[in-house]
N, C-alpha and C positions, 0 to 999 in steps of 0.2 A: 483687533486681530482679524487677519481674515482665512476661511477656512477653504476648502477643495477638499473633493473626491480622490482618495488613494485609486491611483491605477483604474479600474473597472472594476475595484469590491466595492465600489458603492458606500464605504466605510469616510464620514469625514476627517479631515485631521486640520489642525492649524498648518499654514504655508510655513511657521517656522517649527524643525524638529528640536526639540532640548538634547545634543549629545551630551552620553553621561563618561565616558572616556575617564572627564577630567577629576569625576567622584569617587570617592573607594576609601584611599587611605596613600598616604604618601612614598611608605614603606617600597610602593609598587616602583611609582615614578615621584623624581622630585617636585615634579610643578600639579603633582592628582593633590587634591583637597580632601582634607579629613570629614567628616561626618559634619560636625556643626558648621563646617564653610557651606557644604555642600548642602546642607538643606535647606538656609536660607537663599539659595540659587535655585532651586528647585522650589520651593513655594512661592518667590518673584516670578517664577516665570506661569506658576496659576494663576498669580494674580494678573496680568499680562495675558492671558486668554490662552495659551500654549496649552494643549491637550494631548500632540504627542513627544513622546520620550523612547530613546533607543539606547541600548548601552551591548551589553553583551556579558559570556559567562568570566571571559578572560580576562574583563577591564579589573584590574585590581584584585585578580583571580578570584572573582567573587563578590569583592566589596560591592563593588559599584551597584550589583542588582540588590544588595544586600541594602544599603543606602538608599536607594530611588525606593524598594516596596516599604519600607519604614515610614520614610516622609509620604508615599502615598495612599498608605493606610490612614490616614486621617483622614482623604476627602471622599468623593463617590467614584466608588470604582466605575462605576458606569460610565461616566466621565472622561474617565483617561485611555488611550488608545496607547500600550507599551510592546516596547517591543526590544527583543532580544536576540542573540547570535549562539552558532556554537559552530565548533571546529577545532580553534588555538586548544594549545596544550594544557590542561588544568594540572597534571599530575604528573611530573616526571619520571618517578617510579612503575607508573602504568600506563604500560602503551594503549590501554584501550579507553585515556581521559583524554583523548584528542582524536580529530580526523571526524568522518559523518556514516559510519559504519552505522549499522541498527544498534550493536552494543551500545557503543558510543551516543549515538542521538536518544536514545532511552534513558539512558542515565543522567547525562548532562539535561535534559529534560528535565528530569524530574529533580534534581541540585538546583536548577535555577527558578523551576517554581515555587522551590522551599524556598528558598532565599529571596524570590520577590514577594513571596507572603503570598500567593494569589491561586486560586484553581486554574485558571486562562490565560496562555499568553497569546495579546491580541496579532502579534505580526511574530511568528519566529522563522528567524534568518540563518542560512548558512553561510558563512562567512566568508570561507575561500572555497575553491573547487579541490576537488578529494582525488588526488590522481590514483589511489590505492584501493576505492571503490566506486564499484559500477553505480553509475547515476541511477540506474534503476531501484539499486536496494537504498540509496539516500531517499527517494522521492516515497517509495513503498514505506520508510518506515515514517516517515511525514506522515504521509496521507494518511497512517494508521492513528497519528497525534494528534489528527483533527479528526478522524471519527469516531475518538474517545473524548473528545470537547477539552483537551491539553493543550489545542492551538483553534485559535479563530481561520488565520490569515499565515503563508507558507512565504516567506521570501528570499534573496541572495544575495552574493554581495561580487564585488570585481574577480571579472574571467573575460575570458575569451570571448565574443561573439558566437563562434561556432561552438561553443560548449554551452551557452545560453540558450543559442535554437536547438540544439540536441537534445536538454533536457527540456524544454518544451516541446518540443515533436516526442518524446520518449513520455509523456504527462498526458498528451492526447490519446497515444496511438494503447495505454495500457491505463488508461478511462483510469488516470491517477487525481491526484490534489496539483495544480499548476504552480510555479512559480509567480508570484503576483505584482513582486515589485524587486527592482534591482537598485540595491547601494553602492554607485560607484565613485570611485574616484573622478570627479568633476569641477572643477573652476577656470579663473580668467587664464591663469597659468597651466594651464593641462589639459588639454581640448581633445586630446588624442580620440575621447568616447566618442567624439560626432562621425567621426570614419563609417563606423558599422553599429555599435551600442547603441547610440540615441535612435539614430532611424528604426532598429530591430524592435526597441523597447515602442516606440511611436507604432508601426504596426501591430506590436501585437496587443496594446492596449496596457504596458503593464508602467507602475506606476514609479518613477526615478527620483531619488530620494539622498543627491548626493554626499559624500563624506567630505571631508577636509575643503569647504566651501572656500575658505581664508587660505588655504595653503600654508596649512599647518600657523599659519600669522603670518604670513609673509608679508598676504596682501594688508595686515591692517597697521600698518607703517612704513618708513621709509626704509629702503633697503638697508642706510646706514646703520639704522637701528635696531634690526631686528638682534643680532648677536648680543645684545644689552640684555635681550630678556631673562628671563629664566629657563624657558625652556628653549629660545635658540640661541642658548649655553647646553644645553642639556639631551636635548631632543634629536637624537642621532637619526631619528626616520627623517625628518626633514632634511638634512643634507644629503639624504640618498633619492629623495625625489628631486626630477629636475628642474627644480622651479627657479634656479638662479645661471639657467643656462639657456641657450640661444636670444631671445626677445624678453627672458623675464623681465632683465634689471628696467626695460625700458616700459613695461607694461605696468610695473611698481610705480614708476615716475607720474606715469597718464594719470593712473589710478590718483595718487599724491592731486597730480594735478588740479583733475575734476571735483576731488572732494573740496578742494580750496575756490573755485566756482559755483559746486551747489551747496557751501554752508555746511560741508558734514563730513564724517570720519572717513577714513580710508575703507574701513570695513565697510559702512554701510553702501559706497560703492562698486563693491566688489558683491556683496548681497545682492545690492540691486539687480546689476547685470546677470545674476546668475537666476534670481525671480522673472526676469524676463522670458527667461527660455520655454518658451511651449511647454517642451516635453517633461521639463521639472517640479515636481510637484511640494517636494518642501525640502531643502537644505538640511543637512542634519549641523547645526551650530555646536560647536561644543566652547563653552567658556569656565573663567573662574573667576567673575567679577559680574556683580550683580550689573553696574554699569554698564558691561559691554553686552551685557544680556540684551538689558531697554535699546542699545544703540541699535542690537539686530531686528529688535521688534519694528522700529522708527524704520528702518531700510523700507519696509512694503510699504511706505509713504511716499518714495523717491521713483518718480516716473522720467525715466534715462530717457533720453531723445533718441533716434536711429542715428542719429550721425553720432552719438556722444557713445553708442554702445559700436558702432563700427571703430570710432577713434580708438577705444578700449581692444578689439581686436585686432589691429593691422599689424603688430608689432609682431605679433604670434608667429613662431616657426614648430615645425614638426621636431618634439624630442623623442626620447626613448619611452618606454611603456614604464611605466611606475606604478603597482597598488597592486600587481596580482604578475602571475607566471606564467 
């Protein structure tokens, strides 16, 4: 395994992130894994040297972090760098179990620390941007989560560029807790973040930590196949991203291509290229098969050529914005 520096905390983490998405309980989604699939994917990937893990409060309304602090209550806490989300709706009956109000980030705060079993969570993230509260009272009531030791590390997830420098000029200018690392929507099919996002994140030091590396699976098979699976049968968010429109289909094929050249999976070329990127610091994987676990670990084996990772982008045309509003 190899590790890097989140962002400028100084904190290390393994290049590959465990997303927990796919753990919880099935009830949620058809293709989430019950408790005993999902713990034996989660102690594979300790064994495998991965240290950090991301899930959030909404994956499986709960289960998911419910699951991950169970299975990580056996090893040393010290060890694992975890990290969690809040924002999505937990409670439809109450409007104040969603959104990043102080109500709201105090409570779901303290729900997800019971349910990951833990005093600290190392990285907590807000998940989407709150158009119904001022980024001041989200950051204030952060900052008050980490000067009560409830949060190590403060971070975000897909927005706007100009609402990312806002709340970081709005972090400075009221001597708050800063955003540290941004999860965005990033892969071979969806590049849109290099416009403004990666460069903003590249200046300001903060640590990028993409989601849906695979494109939802797109990239880790042939386009003819993916509909065969279970979840693209099932997984209505990936047809609303546009990853099967402009240059996808033909970006899939390279992808196909190159893996039949360097000896290895579609995924793990699609990992690779995105391990390449400077500004990237560790991919959030989410899987449900121990095997495609080891295939993403095996990825930071594979040194892409510039010409083989240029082949991989020329196909790319500009789509629509997908992961956030």
């Amino acid at each position: 395994m190899e590790y890097t520096t989140l962002g400028s905390t100084g904190m290390e983490v393994s290049r590959i992130c465990l997303g927990c998405m796919s753990f919880g309980t099935s009830d949620w989604r058809e293709w989430v894994l019950d408790e005993p699939e999902s713990k034996e994917i989660i102690e594979r990937a300790i064994d495998l040297g991965i240290n950090f893990f991301d899930t959030a409060n909404v994956y499986s309304l709960g289960e998911s972090e419910r699951v991950l602090g169970n299975v990580l209550s056996e090893y040393d806490r010290d060890e694992q760098v975890v990290a969690t989300k809040v924002y999505g709706e937990m409670d439809e009956d109450n409007p104040n179990a969603q959104g990043l109000s102080r109500k709201a980030i105090e409570q779901e705060l303290d729900n997800s620390l019971d349910r990951l079993g833990m005093e600290t969570i190392d990285l907590y993230q807000t998940h989407r941007w709150d158009y119904d509260t001022p980024i001041e009272e989200t950051l204030s009531a952060l900052d008050d989560a980490v000067r009560r030791n409830q949060v190590r590390y403060v971070g975000t997830s897909s927005m706007w560029a100009h609402q990312f420098a806002d709340a970081l000029a709005t972090s400075e200018r009221a001597g708050l807790e800063r955003f540290q690392t941004m999860q965005n929507h990033y892969n071979l099919l969806y590049r849109e973040e290099e416009r403004e996002m990666v460069p903003l994140c590249e200046r300001e030091g903060i640590g990028v930590i993409p989601w849906s590396p695979l494109a939802r699976g797109y990239l880790a098979r042939p386009h003819e196949e993916f509909d065969a699976t279970t979840r693209g049968e099932t997984d209505d968010y990936a047809r609303e991203h546009p990853y099967f429109e402009s240059g996808g289909r033909e970006i899939n094929e390279r992808v196909e291509e190159l893996a039949a050249d360097y000896g290895v999976t579609m995924a793990q070329i699609a990992l690779a290229w995105l391990l390449e990127q400077e500004t990237v610091d560790a991919p959030i994987v989410g899987t449900t098969s121990v095997e495609h676990l080891e295939d993403a670990v095996e990825a930071l084996e594979i040194d892409l050529s510039e010409s083989d990772q240029a082949y991989l982008e020329e196909p790319y045309e500009p789509v629509r914005i997908a992961g956030h509003e």
